[in-house]
N, C-alpha and C positions, 0 to 999 in steps of 0.2 A: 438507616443501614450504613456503617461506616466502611468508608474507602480510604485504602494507605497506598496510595500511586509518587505522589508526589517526593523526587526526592529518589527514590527507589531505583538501583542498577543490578540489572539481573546477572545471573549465573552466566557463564560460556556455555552454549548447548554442546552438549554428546558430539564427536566428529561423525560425518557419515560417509567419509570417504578418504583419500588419501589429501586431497587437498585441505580440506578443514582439521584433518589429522597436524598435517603441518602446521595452519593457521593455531590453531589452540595449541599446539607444543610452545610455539612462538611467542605467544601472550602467557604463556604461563609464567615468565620472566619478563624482571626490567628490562628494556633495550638494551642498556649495555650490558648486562648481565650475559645475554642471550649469544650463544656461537654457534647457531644455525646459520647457513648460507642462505644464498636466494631459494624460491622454490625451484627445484631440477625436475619435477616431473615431465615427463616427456607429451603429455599431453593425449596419449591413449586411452578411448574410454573416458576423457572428461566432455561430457553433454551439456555444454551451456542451457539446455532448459533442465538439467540434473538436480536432484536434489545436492548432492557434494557442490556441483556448481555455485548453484542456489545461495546455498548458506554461509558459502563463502566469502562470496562477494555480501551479503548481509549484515557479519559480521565485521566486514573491515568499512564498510557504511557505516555499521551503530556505533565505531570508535568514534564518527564526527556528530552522534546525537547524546545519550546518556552514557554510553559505552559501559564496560559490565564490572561488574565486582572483581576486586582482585587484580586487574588488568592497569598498571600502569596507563597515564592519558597520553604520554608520550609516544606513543605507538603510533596515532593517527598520521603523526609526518614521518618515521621513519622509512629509510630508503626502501628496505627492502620489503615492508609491508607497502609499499604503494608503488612499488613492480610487479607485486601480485595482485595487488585489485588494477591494477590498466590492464594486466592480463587476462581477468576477469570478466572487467567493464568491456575491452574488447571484442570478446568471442561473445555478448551475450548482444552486443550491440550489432553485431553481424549476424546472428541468430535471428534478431528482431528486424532487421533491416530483409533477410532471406525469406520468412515466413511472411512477412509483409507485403512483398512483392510490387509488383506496379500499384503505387499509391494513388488513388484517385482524387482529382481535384477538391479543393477546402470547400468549396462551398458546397459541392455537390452532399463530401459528408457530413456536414455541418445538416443541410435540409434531411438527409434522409437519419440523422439520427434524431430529429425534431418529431419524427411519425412514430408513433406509439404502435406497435404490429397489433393486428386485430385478434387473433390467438397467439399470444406468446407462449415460448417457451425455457424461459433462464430460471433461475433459482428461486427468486422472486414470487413468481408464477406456482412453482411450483409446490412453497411455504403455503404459499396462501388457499391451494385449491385441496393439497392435500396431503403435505407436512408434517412431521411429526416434533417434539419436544425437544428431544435429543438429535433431530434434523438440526434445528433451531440454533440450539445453542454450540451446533457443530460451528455452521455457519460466522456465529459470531466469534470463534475463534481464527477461523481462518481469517474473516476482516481483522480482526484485534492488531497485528503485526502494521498495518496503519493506521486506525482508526484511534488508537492508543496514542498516537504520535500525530493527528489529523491537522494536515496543514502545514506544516516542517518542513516536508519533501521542497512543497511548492514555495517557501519562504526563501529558498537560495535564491528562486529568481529576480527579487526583488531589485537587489543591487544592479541587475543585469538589464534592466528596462528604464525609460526613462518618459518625464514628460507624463502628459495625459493615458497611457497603458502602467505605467508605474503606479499611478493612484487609482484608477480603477482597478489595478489587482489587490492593492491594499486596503481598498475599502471591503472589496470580497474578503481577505483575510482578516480583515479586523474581526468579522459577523464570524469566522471558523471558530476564532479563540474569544468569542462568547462576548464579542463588544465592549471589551477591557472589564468585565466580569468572571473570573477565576471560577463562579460554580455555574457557568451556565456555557465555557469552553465545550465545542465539540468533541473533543479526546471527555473532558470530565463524564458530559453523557452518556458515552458511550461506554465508558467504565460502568458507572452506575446501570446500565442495561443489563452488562454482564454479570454482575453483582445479583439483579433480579430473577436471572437464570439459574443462578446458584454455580456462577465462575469466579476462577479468581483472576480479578481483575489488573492486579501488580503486570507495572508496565512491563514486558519482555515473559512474562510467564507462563505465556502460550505457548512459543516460540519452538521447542521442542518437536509439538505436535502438528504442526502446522510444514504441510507437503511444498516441493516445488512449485507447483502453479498458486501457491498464494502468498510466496517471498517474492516472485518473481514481478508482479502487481507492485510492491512497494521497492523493488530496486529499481524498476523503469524510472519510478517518477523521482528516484535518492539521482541515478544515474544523468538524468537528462535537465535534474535540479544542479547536479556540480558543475557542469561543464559546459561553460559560456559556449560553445561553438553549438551546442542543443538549446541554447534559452525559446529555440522557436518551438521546438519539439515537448517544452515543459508547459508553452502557454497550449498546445493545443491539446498535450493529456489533461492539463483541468479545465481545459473546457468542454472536452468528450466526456467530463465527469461532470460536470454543474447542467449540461445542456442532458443527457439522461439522469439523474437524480431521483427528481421529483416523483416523477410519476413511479418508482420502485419502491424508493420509502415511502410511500400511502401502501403500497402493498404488501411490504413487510409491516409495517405500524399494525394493520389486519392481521397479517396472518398471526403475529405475536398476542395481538391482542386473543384472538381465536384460540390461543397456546397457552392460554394463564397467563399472561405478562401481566403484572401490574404495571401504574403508571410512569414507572421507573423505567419498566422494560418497554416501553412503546417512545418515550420523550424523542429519546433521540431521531429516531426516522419522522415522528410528527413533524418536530422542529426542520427537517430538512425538505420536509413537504413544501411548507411555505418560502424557507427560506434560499434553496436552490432555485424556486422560479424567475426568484428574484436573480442570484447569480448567475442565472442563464443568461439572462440580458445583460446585466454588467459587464460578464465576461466576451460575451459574441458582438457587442455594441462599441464596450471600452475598450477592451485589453486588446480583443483580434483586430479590431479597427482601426485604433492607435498606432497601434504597433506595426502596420503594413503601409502606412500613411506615412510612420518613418523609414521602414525598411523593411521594401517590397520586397526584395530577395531573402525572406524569410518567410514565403508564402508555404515554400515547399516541406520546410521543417516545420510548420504546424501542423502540415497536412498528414507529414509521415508520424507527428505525436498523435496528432488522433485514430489515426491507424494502429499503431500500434499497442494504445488503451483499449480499442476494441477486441485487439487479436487475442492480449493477454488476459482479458476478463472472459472472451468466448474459452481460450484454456481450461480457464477455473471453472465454467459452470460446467466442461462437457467433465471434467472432473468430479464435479460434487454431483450432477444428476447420473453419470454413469453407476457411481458408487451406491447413491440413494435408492434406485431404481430396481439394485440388484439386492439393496438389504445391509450393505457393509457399510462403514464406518469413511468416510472420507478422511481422517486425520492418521498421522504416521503414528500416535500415541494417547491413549486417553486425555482427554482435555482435563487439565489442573481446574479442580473445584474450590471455591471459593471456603475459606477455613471453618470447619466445623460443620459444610455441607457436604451430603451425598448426591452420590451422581442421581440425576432425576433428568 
């Protein structure tokens, strides 16, 4: 079953507000071409957990990944597109820091996210016990907007660590992008899953459909991957993700499988089965150990990233199980089906 990802820069998405109105007037010309001012919106009505918010700040992120068609690359340093993503990154980061609230000590959540709840209840759970097809493949679109790009976010911090946490986070990344093996990359599998579902897999092709609480998942970790004064906040969101992993993808791997997945569509969460157990340790042994052993006073920003991976993923599910629950569709627009397939 062939996949065309590689290579591939998607459309600018539809604006959904006035902010992203601006932002795509703005790309729609060269930089110098462009005699738009700064953005002047007064800032009424703009909800940093907003979908207009949202996609905002997403988009002037994807100018530093594949960035889109049509869109001059020169954009990512231009002055006045990165007064509006600080303005962005600002309010969501005060958002995240509000909702967050008293952050409790690392280790404390480090052990209590090591306990598996005895009846759960996140998305997961909910695929597996009694999910449906089209649940399923919702799902994998709303992951798509990272999983498409899986491991990126967290490669800014590389430069930013040093010593013994610098190489144990790149030995964890090596294992993301498939062990210097091009078809057995994380992102690749994860294509190939949605491929199996009968999606289309082209990197950014989601993007459309896909609501604020599951841009806002991959701008924490684009957010807290830029900007060296979060490097703490970056190692403790992928460790709040390697240290839960495991035990969700056996769960998703079943319920997919229970779904018709063939072995396409199950690879990837298998693969993560095993090999997150493995990154749990690496990460909570090497990287948070390391790393406080050089610079104790970066206890507090791992502590508020792993907080704040939780808060944002607790978002998305009460999102996806409120919708599920009632019968509706959790995405802003039919998910893009892979070419020559119907929706199923």
């Amino acid at each position: 079953m062939g996949i065309t990802t590689e290579g591939h820069e998607p459309d600018l998405p539809p604006p959904r507000g006035p902010l992203t109105g601006y932002l795509t007037g703005l790309l729609a010309h060269p930089p110098g071409a462009s005699t738009a001012g700064p953005y002047d919106g007064d800032g009424d009505g703009d909800d940093p957990w907003g979908d207009d918010h949202q996609l905002a700040l997403y988009v002037c992120y994807e100018l530093r990944y594949r960035g889109f068609a049509r869109v001059d690359p020169e954009w990512e340093w231009e002055p006045r597109l990165l007064a509006l993503q600080r303005r962005l990154e600002d309010g969501f980061l005060a958002a995240l820091r509000a909702a967050a609230g008293p952050v409790a000590p690392l280790a404390e959540q480090l052990t209590e996210l090591l306990v598996e709840p005895l009846h759960g209840t996140g998305p997961s759970h909910f695929l597996l016990d009694e999910g449906e097809r089209w649940q399923a493949r919702e799902y994998l679109v709303h992951r798509s907007v990272y999983h498409l790009k899986e491991a990126d976010p967290q490669a800014w911090v590389i430069p930013r660590l040093h010593g013994a946490a610098q190489a144990a986070l790149v030995a964890v990344e090596h294992d993301e992008y498939g062990g210097g093996r091009g078809d057995r990359a994380h992102s690749r599998l994860f294509a190939e899953m949605m491929v199996d579902f009968g999606l289309d897999a082209r990197y950014g092709s989601q993007l459309d459909a896909v609501p604020a609480p599951g841009l806002a998942i991959v701008n924490m970790m684009t957010l807290f991957g830029l900007r060296r004064s979060l490097r703490g906040a970056s190692v403790g969101q992928f460790a709040a993700v390697e240290v839960t992993s495991s035990p969700g993808a056996a769960r998703l791997a079943k319920a997919f499988e229970r779904l018709g997945a063939g072995p396409a569509g199950t690879r990837f969460y298998r693969e993560h089965v095993e090999a997150d157990a493995v990154h749990e340790q690496l990460v909570r042994r090497g990287v948070i150990a390391a790393l406080l052993e050089d610079e104790p006073d970066l206890e507090a920003d791992i502590a508020f990233g792993v907080a704040a991976t939780t808060l944002v993923e607790e978002r998305l599910a009460a999102h996806l199980l409120a919708a599920w629950r009632d019968g509706r569709s959790s995405l802003r627009a039919p998910p893009a089906n892979a070419p020559g397939v119907r929706a199923g």
